[in-house]
N, C-alpha and C positions, 0 to 999 in steps of 0.2 A: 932502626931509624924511624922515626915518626915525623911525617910531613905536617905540616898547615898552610893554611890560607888563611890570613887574619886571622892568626890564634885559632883558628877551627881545627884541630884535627883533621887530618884527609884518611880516609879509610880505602883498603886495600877490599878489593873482591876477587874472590879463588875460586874458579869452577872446577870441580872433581867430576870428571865422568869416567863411569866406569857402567862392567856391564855383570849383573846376577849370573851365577855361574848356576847349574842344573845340580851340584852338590845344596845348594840353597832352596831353587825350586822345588825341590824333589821332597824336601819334610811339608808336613801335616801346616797348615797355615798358622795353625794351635803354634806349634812351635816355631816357626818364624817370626813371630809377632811374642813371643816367651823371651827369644833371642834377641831381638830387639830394645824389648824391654827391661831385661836383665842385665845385656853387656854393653848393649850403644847409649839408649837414652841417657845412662848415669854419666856416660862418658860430656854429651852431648850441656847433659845440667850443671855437670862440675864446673863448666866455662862461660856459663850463659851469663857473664860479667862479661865477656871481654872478647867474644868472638857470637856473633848472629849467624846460626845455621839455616837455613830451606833445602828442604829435601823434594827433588821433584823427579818424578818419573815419566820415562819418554819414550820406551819400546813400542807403542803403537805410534810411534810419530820416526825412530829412527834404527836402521837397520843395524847397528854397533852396538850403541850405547842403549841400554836398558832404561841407567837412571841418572843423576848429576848432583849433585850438593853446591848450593850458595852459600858461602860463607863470607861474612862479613870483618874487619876486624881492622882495629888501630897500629895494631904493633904482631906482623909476622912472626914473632918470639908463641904467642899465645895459640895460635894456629899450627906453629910445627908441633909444639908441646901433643896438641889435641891431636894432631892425623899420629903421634906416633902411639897414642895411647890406642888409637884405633888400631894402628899395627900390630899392638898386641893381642888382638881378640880374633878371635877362628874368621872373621870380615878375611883377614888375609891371611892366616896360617892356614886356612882348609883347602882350600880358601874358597869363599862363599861368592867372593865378586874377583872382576878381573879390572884394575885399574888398568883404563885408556889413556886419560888426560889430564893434564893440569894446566888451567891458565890461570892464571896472577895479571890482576891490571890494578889501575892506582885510578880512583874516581877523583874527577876532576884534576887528574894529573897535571894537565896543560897550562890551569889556570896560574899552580905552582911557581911552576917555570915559567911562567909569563911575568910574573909578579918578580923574579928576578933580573929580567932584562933593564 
């Protein structure tokens, strides 16, 4: 389902935190940044129509969560698609990270539903 505001589009933002597992740490940085490059970014560029990622990292800031992903996007359909293709890749069969969190919020939700009263 896709919101608007005056014909605007409302876009959904997801924060994924999760936290590096020491199976990830523990290779050569050579090859974390190979695996990266190999299995995520194509993942990441396949959709870069229709979902905005930020990758940010927080382990000097929080005692859980290592890292977090922003993801941006009009239509939830293109965001399940994308986290399941990440499902596929060693991120979580090794698994490389350990998912914590998921929040979903809807920007300018309020306004939405304001504008139906």
């Amino acid at each position: 389902m896709e919101f608007c505001i005056k014909n605007k589009p409302m876009k959904y933002t997801i924060l994924i935190l999760y936290t590096v597992k020491p199976s990830f740490l523990s290779l050569p940085r050579a090859e974390r940044n190979s695996f990266f490059e190999q299995k995520v970014a194509p993942i990441i560029h396949e959709y870069h129509n229709t979902i905005e990622v930020k990758m940010c990292d927080s382990e000097a800031f929080h005692a859980s969560v290592s890292d977090f992903l922003i993801i941006q996007c009009a239509d939830l359909q293109h965001y399940y698609h994308f986290m399941e293709k990440l499902r596929d890749t060693a991120l979580f069969s090794k698994p490389y990270i350990e998912l914590k969190d998921v929040i979903i919020g809807l920007e300018d939700g309020f306004r939405d539903f304001e504008e139906t009263l």
